[in-house]
N, C-alpha and C positions, 0 to 999 in steps of 0.2 A: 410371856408366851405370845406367840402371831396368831393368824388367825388360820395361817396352815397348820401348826401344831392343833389347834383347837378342831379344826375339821377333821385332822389324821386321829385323835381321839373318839372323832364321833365314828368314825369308820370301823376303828376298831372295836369300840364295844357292838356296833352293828353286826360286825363278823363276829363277835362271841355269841350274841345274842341267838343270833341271826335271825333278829327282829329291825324291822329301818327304824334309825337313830333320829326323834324327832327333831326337828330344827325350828320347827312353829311349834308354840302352844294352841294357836287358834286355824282355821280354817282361811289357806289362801285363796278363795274363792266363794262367790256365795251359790246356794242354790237356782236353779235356773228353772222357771215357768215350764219352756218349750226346748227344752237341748234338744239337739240332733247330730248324731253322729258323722263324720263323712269323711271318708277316705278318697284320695282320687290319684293318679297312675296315669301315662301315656303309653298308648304302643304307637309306635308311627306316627302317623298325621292325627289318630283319634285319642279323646279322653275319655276315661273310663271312671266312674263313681259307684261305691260303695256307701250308702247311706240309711241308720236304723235313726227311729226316735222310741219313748216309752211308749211299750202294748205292741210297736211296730216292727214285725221281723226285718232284717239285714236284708237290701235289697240292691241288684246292681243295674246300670244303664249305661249308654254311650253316647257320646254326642248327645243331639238335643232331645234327644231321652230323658239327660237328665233333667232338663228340665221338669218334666213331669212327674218326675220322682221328688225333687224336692219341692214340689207345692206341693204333693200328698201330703208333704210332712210339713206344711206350713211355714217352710221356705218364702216367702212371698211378703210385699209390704202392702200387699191387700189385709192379709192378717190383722186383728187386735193386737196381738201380745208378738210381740219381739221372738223370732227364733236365735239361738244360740248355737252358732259352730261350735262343737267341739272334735279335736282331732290331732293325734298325734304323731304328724308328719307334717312338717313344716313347707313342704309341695306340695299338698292338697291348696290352699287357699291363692296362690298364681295359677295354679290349673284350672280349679274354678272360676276364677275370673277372667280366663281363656275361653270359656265357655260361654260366659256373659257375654262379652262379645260379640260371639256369633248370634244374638241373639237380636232383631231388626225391630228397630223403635217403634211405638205404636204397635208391636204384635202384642200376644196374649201371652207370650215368656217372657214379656219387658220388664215386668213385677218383679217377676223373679231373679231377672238380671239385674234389676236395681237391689234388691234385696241382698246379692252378694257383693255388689258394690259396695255396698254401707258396712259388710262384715270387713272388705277389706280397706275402707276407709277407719274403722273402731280397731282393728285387730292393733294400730299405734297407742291406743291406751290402757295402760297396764293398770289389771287390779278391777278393768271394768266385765259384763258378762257377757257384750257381744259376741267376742269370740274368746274361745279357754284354749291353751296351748297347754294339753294335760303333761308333756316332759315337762316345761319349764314348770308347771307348777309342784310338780312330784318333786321338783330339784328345789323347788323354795321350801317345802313341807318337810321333807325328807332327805337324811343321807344312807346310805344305803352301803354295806361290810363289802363291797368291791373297789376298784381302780374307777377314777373319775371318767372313763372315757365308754364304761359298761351303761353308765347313765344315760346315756345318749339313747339306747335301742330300747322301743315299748318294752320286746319281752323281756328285758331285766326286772321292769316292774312288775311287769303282771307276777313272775315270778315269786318274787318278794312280798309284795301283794297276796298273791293265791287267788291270780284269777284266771282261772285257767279257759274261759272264753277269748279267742284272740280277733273276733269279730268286731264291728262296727257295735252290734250287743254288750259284746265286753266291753268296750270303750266308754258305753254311760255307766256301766258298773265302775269304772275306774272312777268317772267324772263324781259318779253319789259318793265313793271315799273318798273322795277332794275337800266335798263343801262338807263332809261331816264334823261336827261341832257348830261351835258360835264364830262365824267370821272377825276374819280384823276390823279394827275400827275406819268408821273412814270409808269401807267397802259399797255402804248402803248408798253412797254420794254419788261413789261413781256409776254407781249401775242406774241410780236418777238419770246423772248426766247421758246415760245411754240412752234410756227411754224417753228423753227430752229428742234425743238427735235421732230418734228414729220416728217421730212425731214430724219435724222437719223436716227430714227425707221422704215421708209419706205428700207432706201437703207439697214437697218438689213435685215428686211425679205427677200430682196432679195439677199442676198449674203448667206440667208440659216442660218443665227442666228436662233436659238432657245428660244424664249423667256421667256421659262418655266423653264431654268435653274439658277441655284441660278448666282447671282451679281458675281465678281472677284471681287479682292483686289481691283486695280486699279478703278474699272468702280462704286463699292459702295462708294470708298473715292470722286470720283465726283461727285458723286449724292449727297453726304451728304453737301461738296462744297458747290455746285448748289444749295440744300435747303436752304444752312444759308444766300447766298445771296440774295435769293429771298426773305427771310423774312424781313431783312434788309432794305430791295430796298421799302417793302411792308408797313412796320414801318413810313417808311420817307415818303411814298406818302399818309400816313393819315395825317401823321405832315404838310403837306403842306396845308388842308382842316382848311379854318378860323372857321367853328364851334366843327372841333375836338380839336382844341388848342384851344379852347376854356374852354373845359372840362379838356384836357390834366394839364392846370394849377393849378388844385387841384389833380394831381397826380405826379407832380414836375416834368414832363417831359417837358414841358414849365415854362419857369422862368419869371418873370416881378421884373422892379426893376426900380431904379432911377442912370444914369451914373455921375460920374464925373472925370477929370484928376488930381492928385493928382501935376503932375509937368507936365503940358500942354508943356511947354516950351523946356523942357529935356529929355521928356522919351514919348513914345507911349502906355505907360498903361493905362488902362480905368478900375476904380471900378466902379462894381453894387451893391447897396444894394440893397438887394431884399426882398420882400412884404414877404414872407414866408420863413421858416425854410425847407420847406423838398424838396428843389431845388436837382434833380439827378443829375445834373453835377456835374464832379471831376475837379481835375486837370489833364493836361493832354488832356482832350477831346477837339474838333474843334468844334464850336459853329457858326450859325445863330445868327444873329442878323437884328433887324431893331428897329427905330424909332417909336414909341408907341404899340399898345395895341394888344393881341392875333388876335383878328379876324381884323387887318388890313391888306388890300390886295394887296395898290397899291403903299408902301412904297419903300427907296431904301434901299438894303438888306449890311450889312457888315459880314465878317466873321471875327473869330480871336478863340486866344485858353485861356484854362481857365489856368491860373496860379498859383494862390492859392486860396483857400479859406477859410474863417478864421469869426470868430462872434468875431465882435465889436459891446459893448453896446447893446447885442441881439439882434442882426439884422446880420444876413447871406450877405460876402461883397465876391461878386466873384472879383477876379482880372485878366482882360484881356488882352494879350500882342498880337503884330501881328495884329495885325487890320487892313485891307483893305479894300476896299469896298469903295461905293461913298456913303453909308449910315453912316458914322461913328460917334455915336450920340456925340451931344454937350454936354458943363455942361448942370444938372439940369434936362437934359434929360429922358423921362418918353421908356425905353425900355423894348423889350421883345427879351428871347435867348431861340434855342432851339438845340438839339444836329444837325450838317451840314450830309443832305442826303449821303451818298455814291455816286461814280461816277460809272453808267451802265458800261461806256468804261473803267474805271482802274479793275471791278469786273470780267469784260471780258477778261483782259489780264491775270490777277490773275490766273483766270483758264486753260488760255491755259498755263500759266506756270507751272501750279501746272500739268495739263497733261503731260505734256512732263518730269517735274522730274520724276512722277509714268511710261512712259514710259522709263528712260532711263537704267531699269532693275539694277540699281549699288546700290540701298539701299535692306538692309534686307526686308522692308517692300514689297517689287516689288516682291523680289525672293523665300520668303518665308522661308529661310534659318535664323534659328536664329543665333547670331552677336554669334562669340567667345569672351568669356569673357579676358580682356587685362587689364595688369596694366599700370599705369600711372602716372610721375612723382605728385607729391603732393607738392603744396607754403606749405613754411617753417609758415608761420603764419596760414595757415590750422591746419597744424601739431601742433603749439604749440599752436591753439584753443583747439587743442581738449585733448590735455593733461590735461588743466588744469582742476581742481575738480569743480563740477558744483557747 
């Protein structure tokens, strides 16, 4: 099976049901302190916003109206607690930051413009709670008994849903059936990482940072950093969800196989032949493992690393060395691998190391100065590579 059959099945039972076909066991989002709803729309030269939070009726402005609209609703990094875009129209968040804009540094809407700054500087980290894109996360949660292209417009959700407010109102109702249940793993880190960078972007504005100026060397290579871990971090906390590895297994990012020791006696290797040909582990990669089947939950887990892999008799045979774990399957054993999450606390030191090199001003890259060009002795078997006639 692919993983379009597997999805063309979840649709279908959705249209028998016609109840949405879960695709998460757990909650792709966690709840949010302070959400706020907000829609925004242009007519002409002006922008217009639609914006409710909880207790707070649906309310609309123009221009820098809005402003004032969303510090009511605690829009602002004068705030304690971190507000939360939520909104599903993927041009709200450039129209909003069209707005910032207009908004003249050192006034009393700078807060605020800073404030949407920071949502559309987080809105790159997936899985965190700055800002919720409620289609994409309906689309991670849920599939839904229509054509993949019906997904795209709110009210197919609300629809399916039953929620039949199609206001900025309705939109946190959408948002509380997102984060209901136990979130994915992994989720709590990122919304840290939020609340750390909005701690940072409070003490900017007050030391008079400008946040309308372009990135620096140093502060874009962090950011970019900081995005690839979060994806990373975001990748692993799906792979932790028993009905996405579930799916995952017809996209070879989860493997199933059969283990055995070749010399139990002499060596810690463990082969898998595995059920499928398009397994994406390599050699080289640190793998998960446990004892039977994708969606089992409450197995004991082994890690180890992939060593070689090789087709014998058509059949895909990973070879595992390093093996720890109190899971370490037996012969005969019916196992499942999948690539080992990343660790929050080593991706956290990473960075401060990687700060502090971009800090310590001694590379090209820091000082902007391009490197003089230098010779360099050259291996003698270099040299007589490259002599010879191709």
């Amino acid at each position: 099976m692919t993983a379009e059959w597997y999805d063309l099945g979840q649709r279908l039972h959705a249209a028998h049901t016609r109840r949405p076909a879960d695709r998460l066991a757990h909650a792709p989002i966690t709840a949010a302190p302070c959400p706020v709803a907000v829609r925004a729309h242009r007519d002409g030269d002006s922008v217009t916003i639609a914006a409710a939070a909880p207790g707070v009726p649906a309310s609309t402005a123009t221009g820098r109206d809005a402003f004032e609209l969303l510090a009511s609703l605690g829009v602002t990094l004068a705030a304690d607690t971190p507000a939360t875009l939520v909104t599903d129209d993927p041009r709200t968040l450039p129209l909003l930051h069209t707005i910032a804009l207009t908004a003249p540094a050192d006034s009393e809407h700078d807060a605020v413009a800073a404030h949407i700054a920071w949502w559309r500087d987080r809105a790159d980290f997936p899985g965190g709670r700055a800002v919720v894109d409620t289609l994409d996360a309906c689309r991670t949660r849920w599939t839904l008994g229509e054509a993949p292209t019906a997904e795209r417009q709110p009210s197919t959700w609300r629809r399916w849903l039953t929620i039949p407010d199609d206001s900025t109102t309705g939109l946190l109702d959408l948002h509380t059936r997102l984060s209901d249940g136990d979130p994915l793993q992994w989720l709590d880190v990122l919304s840290e990482d939020d609340e750390w960078s909005y701690g940072a972007a409070q003490s900017a504005l007050s030391d008079g940072f400008d946040w309308r100026r372009r990135d620096t060397t140093t502060r874009a290579a962090l950011g970019l950093r900081s995005r690839c871990d979060a994806a990373d971090l975001y990748a692993a906390a799906l792979l932790s969800d028993p009905l996405y590895r579930d799916r995952a297994r017809h996209t070879g990012h989860v493997v199933t196989g059969t283990a055995h020791q070749p010399q139990p006696d002499k060596s810690r290797r463990t082969d898998v032949t595995c059920t499928r040909m398009d397994a994406r582990l390599r050699p080289g990669n640190t793998v998960t493992g446990w004892t039977g089947t994708p969606t089992t939950t409450n197995a004991l887990p082994f890690t180890a690393q992939v060593h070689t892999a090789t087709v014998r008799a058509g059949r895909l045979v990973l070879s595992l060395t390093g093996t720890t774990g109190l899971g370490a399957p037996p012969n005969g054993a019916r196992v499942t691998l999948m690539p080992s999450p990343p660790s929050p606390s080593l991706q956290r030191r990473g960075r401060s190391t990687y700060r502090a090199l971009y800090s310590a001003r001694r590379s090209w890259l820091t000082t902007g100065r391009t490197p003089t060009p230098t010779r360099r002795p050259v291996p003698l078997d270099v040299l007589v590579a490259g002599a010879e006639p191709s």
